[in-house]
C-alpha positions as CSV (number, residue, x, y, z in Angstrom):
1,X,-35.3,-5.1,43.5
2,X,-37.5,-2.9,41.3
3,X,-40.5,-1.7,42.8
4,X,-43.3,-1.9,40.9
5,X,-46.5,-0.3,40.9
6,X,-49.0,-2.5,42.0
7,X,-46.7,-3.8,44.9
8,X,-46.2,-0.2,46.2
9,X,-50.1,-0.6,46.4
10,X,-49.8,-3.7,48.0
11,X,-47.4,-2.7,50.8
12,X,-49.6,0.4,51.7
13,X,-52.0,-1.8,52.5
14,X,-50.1,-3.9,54.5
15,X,-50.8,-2.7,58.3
16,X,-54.7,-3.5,57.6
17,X,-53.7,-7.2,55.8
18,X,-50.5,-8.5,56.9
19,X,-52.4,-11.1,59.2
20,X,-53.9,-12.3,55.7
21,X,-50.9,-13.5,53.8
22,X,-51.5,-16.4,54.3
23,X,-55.2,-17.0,53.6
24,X,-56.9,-19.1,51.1
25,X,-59.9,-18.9,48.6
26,X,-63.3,-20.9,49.8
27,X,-63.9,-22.6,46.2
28,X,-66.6,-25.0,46.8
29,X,-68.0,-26.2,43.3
30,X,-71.7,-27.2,42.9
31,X,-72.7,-29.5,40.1
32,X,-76.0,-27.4,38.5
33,X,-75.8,-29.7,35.5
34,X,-74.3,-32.7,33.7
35,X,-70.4,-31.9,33.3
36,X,-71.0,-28.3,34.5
37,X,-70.6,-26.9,38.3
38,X,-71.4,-23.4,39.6
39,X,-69.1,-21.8,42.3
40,X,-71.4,-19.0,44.1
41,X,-69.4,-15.5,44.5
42,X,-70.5,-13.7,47.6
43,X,-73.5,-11.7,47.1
44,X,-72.0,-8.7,48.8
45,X,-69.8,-5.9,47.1
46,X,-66.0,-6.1,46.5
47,X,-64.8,-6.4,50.4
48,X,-61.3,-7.1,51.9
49,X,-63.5,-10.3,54.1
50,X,-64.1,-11.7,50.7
51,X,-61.3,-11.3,48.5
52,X,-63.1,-10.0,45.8
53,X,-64.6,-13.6,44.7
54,X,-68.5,-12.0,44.4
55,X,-68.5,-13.2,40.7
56,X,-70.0,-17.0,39.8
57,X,-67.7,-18.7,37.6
58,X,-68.6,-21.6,35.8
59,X,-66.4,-25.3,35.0
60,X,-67.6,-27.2,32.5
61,X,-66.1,-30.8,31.7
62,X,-65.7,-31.7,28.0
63,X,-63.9,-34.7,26.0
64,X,-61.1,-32.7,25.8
65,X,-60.6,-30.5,28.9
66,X,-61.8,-28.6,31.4
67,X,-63.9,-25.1,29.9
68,X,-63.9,-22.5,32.8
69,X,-66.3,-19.1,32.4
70,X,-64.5,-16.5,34.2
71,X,-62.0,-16.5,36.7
72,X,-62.4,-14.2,39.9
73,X,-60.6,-11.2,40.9
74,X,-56.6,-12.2,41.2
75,X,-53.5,-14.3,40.5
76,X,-54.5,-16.3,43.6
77,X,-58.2,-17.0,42.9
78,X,-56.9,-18.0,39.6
79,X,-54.9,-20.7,41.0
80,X,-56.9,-22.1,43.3
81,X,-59.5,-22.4,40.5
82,X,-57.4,-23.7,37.9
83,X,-56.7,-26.7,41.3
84,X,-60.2,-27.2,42.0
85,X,-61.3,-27.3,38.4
86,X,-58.6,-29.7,37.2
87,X,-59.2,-32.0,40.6
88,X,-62.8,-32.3,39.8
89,X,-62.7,-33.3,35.8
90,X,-59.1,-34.9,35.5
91,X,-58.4,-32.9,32.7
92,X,-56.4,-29.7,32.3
93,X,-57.9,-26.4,31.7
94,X,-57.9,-25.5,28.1
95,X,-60.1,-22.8,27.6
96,X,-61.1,-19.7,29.8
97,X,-64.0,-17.4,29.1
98,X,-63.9,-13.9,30.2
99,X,-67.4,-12.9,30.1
100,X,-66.9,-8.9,30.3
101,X,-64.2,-6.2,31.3
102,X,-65.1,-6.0,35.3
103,X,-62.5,-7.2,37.4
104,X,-64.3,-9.4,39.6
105,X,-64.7,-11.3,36.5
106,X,-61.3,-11.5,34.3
107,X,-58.2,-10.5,37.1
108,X,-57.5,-14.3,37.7
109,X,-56.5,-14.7,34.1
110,X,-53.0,-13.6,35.6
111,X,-53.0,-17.8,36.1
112,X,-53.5,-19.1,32.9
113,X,-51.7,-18.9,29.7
114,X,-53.3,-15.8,27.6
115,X,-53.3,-18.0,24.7
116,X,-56.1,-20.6,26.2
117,X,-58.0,-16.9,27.5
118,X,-60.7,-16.2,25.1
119,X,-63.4,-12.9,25.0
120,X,-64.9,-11.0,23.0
121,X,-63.1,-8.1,20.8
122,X,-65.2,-5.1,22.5
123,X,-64.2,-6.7,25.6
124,X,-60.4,-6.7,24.9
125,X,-60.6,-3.6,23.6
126,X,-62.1,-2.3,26.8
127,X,-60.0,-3.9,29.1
128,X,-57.4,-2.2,27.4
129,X,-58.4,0.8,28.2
130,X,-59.4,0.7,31.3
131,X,-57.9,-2.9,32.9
132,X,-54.8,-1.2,34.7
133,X,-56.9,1.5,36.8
134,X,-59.1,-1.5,37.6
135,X,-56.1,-3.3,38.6
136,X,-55.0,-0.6,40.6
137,X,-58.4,-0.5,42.3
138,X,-58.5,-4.0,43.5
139,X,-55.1,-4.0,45.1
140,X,-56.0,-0.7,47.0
141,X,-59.5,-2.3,47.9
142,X,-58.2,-5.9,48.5
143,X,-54.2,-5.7,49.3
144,X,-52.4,-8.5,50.2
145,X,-55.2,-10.8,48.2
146,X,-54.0,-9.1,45.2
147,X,-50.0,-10.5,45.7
148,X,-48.8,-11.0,42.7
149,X,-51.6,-10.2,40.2
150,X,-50.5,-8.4,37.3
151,X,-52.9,-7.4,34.7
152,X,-52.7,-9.0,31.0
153,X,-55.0,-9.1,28.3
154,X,-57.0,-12.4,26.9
155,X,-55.0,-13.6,23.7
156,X,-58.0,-15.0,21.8
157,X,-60.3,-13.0,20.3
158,X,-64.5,-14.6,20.3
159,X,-65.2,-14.3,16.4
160,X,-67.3,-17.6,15.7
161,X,-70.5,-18.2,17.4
162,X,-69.6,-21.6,18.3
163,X,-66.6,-23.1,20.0
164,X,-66.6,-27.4,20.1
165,X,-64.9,-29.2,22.0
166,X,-65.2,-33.1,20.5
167,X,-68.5,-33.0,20.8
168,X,-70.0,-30.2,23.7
169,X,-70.5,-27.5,21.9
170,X,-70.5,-24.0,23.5
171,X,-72.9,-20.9,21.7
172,X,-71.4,-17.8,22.1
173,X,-73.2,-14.5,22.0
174,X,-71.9,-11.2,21.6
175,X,-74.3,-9.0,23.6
176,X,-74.0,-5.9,25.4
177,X,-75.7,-4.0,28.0
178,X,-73.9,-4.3,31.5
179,X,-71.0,-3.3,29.3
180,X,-70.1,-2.7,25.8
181,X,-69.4,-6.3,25.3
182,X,-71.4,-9.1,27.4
183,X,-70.5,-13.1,26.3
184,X,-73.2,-15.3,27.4
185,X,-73.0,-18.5,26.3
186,X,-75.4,-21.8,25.9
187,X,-74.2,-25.4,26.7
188,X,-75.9,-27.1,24.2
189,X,-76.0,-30.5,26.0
190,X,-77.6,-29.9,28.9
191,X,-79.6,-26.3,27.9
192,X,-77.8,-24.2,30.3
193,X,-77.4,-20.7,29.7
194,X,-74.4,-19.1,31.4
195,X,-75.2,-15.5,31.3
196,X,-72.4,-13.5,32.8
197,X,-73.3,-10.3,34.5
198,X,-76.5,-9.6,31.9
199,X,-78.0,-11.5,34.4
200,X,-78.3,-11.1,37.9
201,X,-80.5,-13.4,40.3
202,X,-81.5,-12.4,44.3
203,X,-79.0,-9.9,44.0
204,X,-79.1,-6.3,43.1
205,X,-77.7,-5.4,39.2
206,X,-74.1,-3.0,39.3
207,X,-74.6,-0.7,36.7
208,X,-71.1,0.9,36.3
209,X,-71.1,0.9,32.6
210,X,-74.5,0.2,32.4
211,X,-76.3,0.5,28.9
212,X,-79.8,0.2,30.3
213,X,-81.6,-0.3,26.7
214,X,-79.3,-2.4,25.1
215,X,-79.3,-4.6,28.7
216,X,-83.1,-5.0,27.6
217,X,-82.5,-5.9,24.5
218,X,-79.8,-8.7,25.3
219,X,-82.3,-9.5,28.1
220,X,-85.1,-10.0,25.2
221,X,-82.8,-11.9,23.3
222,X,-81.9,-14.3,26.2
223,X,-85.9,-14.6,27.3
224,X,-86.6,-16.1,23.8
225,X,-83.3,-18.3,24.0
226,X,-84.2,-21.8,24.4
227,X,-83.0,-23.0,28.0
228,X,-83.5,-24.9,30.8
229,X,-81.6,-23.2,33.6
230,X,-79.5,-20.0,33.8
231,X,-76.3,-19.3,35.9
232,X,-76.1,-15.7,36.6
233,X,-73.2,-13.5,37.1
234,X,-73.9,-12.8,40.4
235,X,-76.5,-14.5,43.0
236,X,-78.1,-18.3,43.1
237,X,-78.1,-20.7,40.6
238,X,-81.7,-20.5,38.4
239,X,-83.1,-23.9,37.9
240,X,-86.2,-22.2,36.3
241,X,-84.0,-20.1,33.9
242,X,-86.2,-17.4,33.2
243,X,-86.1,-16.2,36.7
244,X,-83.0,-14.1,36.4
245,X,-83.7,-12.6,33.3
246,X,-87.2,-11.5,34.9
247,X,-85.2,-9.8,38.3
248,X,-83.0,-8.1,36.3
249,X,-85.4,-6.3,34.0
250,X,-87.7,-5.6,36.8
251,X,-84.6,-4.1,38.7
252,X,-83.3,-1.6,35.9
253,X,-86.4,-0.7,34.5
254,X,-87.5,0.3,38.1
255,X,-84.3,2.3,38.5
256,X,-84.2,3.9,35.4
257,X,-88.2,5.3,36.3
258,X,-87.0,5.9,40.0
259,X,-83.8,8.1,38.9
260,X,-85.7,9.9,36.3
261,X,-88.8,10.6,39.0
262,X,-86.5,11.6,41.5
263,X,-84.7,14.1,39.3
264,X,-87.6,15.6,38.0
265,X,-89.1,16.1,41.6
266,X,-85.6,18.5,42.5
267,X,-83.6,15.5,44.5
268,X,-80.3,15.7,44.8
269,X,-77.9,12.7,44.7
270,X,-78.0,11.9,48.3
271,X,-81.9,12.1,48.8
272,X,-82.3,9.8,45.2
273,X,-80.0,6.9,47.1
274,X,-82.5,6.7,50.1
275,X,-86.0,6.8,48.1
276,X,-87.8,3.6,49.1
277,X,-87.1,0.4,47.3
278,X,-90.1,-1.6,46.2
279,X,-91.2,-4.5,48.4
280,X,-90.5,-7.2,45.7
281,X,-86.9,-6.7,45.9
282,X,-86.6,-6.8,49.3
283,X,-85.0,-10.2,48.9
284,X,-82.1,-9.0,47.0
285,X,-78.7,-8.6,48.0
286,X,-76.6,-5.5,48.2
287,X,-80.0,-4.0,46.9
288,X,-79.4,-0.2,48.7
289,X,-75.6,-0.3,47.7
290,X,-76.4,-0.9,44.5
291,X,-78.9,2.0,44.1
292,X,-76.9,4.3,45.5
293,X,-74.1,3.2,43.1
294,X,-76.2,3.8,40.5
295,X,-77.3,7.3,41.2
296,X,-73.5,7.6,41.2
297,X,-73.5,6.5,37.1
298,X,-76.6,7.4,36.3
299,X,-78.2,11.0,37.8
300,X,-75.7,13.6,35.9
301,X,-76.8,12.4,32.6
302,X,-80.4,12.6,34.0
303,X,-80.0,16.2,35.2
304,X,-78.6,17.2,31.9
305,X,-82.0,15.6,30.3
306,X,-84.3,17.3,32.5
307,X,-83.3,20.6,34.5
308,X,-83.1,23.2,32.8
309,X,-80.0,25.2,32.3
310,X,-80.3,28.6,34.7
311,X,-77.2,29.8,32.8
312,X,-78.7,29.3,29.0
313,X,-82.1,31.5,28.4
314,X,-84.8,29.6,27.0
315,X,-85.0,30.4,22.6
């Protein structure tokens, strides 16, 4: 039998996960809309206890088929999904959504047909490039949930700004911000915005491949959408759908003035990742994780702005 990679990975974590071989996903759907149903990923950060489902995904019913946005972090999630999706509209899966290249996100595509997987082209392109090590990461993180998984690429590239399906009709945006490429999209029958991970809502914002001014700027763009309720990435269900968008500006404009304050005043990278966190996000989730991630991604690039080089004399 030829070993591969990712099962190598798998097996080394086998004395920490054997006793979970045979667990199951907790996929319980809740209808936020006509046709449409949001299942809540844990608020916490990629754990073995959770499986790696922290993402929302989205199901959306149409004439046709069942539309699904995202689809969690492995070949198993995927499946169960695909189940509780196709149990709750009577209609097979025809179309899956990958909103971005993090694999919380896009890994359960390993269940579908790539043909029927759809994202945008930055998207593929970055998962390309950087889809194994992610891979890789998961099955060291999450073992014996991983089984399985392999990593593949969606097979339909997002080129039109609308996708019908007999009458629903899907907008698709190509923003950016959280990564290079960020789909949200816009039921147009009901006026719900499915924002990916642009939005975040009662739970801190990851910033790995963070662009924080063009996040604004999608952010701006999504403010002045019209909408009647958002569905975040990550976090609760916004029936006020302005809510989300509001958090996650607040959150990375404060940490962008936080990292830049604390550099300036001679912190180092351990010191930035305890400064105090504003009261009005003392309701979100994962809130000094994600900080401290952040300084992580965030404070070289700051120190290179503003120290000064003690090895290059001032002209």
């Amino acid at each position: 039998m030829k070993m591969t990679r990712r099962a190598m990975l798998a097996g080394l974590a086998l004395p920490a996960t054997a006793g979970m071989a045979n667990s199951t996903y907790p996929i319980h759907p809740i209808a936020v809309a006509d046709g449409i149903w949001m299942i809540h990923g844990d608020d916490a950060p990629i754990h073995f206890s959770n499986g790696g489902a922290i993402a929302n995904i989205a199901i959306i019913d149409t004439p046709v088929g069942t539309v699904l946005v995202d689809s969690g972090p492995s070949l198993r999630y995927g499946r169960a999904l695909k189940a509780v999706a196709e149990g709750l509209t009577g209609k097979p899966v025809i179309r899956v959504y990958v909103t971005h290249l993090h694999p919380d996100h896009g890994m359960g595509i390993a269940a579908f047909d790539p043909a029927i997987v759809a994202a945008l082209p930055q998207t593929i392109t970055d998962m390309a490039r950087d889809g194994r090590s992610f891979s890789d990461a998961l099955y060291r993180l999450l073992g014996d949930w991983m089984r399985g998984t392999e990593f593949v690429l969606p097979g339909r590239k997002i080129t039109e700004a609308f996708e019908d399906f007999n009458g629903r009709r899907l907008r698709l945006m190509a923003l950016a911000g959280h990564s290079a490429g960020d789909l949200a999209l816009l039921d147009e029958q009901t006026g719900l915005l499915i924002g990916g991970d642009l939005l975040f809502h009662d739970r801190a914002p990851a910033t790995p491949t963070a662009d924080l001014p063009r996040w604004r700027s999608s952010l701006d763009s999504l403010a002045k959408l019209p909408h009647r309720a958002a569905l975040p990435g990550h976090g609760p269900f916004d029936p006020a759908g302005q809510n989300a968008i509001t958090q996650t500006r607040d959150w990375i404009d404060w940490l962008e003035q936080a990292l830049t304050a604390a550099v300036r005043s001679g912190l180092d990278m351990v010191e930035a990742g305890s400064v105090p966190i504003p009261a009005c996000f003392a309701g979100m989730a994962a809130a000094r994780y994600e900080l401290q991630r952040s300084v992580s991604h965030f404070y070289p690039g700051l120190e290179a702005k503003w120290l000064p080089r003690v090895d290059m004399p001032e002209s």
